[in-house]
C-alpha positions in Angstrom: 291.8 1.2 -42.1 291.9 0.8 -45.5 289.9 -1.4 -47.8 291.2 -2.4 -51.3 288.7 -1.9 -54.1 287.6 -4.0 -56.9 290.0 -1.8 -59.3 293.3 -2.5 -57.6 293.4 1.0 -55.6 292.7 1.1 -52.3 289.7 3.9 -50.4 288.8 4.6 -47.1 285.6 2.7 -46.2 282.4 4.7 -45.2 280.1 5.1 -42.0 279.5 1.6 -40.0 275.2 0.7 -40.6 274.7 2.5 -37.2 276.1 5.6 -38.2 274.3 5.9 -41.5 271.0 4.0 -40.5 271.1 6.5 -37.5 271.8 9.3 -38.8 269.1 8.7 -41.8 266.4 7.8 -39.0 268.0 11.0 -37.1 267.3 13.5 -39.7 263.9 11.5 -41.0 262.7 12.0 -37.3 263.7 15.8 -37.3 261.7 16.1 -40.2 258.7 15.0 -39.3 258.7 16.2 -35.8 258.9 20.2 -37.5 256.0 19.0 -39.9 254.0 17.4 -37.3 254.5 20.1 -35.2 253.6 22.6 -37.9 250.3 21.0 -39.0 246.8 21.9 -37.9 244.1 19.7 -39.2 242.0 20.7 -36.4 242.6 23.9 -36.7 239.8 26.7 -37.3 241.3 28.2 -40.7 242.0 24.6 -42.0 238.6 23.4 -41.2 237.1 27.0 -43.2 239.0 26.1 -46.5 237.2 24.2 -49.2 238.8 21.2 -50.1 238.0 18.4 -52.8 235.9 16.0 -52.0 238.7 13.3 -53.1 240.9 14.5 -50.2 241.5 11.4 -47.4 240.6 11.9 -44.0 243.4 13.9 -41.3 243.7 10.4 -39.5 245.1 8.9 -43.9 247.8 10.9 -43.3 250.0 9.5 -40.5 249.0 6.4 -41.5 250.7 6.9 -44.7 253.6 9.2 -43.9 254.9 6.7 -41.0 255.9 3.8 -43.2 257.1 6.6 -46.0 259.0 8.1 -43.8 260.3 4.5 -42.7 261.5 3.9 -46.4 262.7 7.4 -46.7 265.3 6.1 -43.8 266.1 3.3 -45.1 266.7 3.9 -48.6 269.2 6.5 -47.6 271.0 4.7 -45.0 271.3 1.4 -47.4 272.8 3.8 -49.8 274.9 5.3 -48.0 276.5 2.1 -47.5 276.6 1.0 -50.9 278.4 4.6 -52.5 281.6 3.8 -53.8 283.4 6.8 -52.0 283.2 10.1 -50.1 282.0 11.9 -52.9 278.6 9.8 -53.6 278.0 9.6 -49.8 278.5 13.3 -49.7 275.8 14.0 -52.8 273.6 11.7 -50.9 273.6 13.3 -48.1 273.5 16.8 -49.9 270.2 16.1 -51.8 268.5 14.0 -48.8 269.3 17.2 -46.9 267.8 19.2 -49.6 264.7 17.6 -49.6 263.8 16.7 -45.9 264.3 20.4 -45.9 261.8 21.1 -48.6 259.4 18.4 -47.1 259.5 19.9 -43.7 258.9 23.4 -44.6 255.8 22.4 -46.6 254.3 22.1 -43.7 255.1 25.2 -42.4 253.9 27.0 -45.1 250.5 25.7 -45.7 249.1 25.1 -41.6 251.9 27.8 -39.7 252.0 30.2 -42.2 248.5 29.9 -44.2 249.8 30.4 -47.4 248.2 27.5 -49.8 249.9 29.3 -53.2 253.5 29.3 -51.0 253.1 25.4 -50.2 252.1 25.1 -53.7 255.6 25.9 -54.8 257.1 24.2 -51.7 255.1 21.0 -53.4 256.8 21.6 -56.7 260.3 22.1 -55.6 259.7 18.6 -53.5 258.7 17.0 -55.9 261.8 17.8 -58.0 263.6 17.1 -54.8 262.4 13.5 -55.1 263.6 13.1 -58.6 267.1 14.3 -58.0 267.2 12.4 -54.7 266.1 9.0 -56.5 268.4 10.0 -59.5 271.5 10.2 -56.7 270.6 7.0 -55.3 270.0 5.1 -57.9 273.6 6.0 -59.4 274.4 4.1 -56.0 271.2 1.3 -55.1 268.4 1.0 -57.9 266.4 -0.9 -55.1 267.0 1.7 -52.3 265.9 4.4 -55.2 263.3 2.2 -56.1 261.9 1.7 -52.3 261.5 6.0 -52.6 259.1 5.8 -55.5 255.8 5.2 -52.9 257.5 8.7 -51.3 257.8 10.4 -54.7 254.0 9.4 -55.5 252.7 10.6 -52.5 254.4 14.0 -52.8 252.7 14.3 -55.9 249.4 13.2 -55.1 249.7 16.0 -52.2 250.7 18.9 -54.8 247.6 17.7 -56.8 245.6 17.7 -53.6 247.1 21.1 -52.6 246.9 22.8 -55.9 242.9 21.5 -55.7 242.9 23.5 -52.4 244.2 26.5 -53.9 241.8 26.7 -56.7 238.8 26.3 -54.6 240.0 28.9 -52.5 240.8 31.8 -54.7 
């Protein structure tokens, strides 16, 4: 099937809402089943660190990465159907890749691996991550970039919270 566009030429359309809503809540889910499965609030060496006495409680955080998560989704899967043509959809997809990446393997570094400094730089990289991503979408959907912004805030209040953890700990 072809679809004519608004300039007279004619492009293939994109994924139906259940493949891009799907796939979006596929790969969010992925995510945070390696994070979640990664972390270890309860764990001995978590519990010996010293951490800032502005730091939520363990229970804050899946109360506040559910619903971020939830918008991460979302976002991505209304964009996708809102990119003009292959090559948006495809540099959506590239940087939301890119950063459920980065945001999976912070966990991984700081509870699996130990390494505070490591998920330091994970936090940085992610929090680039976020910029680009809500740069790409926002070519595409200024409302689906703007529903990322609670995402991108968060990711920065956890490098700040990380980078606290890291100082108290040297």
């Amino acid at each position: 099937m072809r679809v004519i566009s608004e300039r007279g030429g004619t492009r293939r359309p994109g994924p139906g809402p259940w493949q891009r809503y799907g796939a979006a809540t596929a790969a969010v889910a992925v995510t945070a089943a390696v994070g979640a499965a990664a972390t270890g609030p309860d764990s001995t060496w978590y519990a010996s660190l010293r951490r800032p006495s502005w730091q939520p409680p363990p229970w804050a955080f899946g109360l506040v990465w559910t619903p971020l998560y939830a918008s991460i989704a979302c976002a991505a899967g209304h964009a996708l159907g809102r990119a003009p043509d292959r090559r948006r959809r495809a540099g959506i997809v590239r940087d939301l890749g890119a950063n459920l990446a980065l945001n999976a393997a912070w966990s991984r570094l700081f509870f699996a691996h130990r390494a505070p400094k490591a998920a330091l730089a994970g936090d940085v990289l992610l929090n680039i991550g976020n910029a680009q991503l809500i740069r790409q979408i926002a070519r595409t959907d200024r409302a689906a970039a703007g529903a990322l912004l609670p995402y991108a805030a968060w990711c920065a209040f956890a490098a700040a919270l990380n980078a606290s953890i890291v100082r108290l700990n040297r």
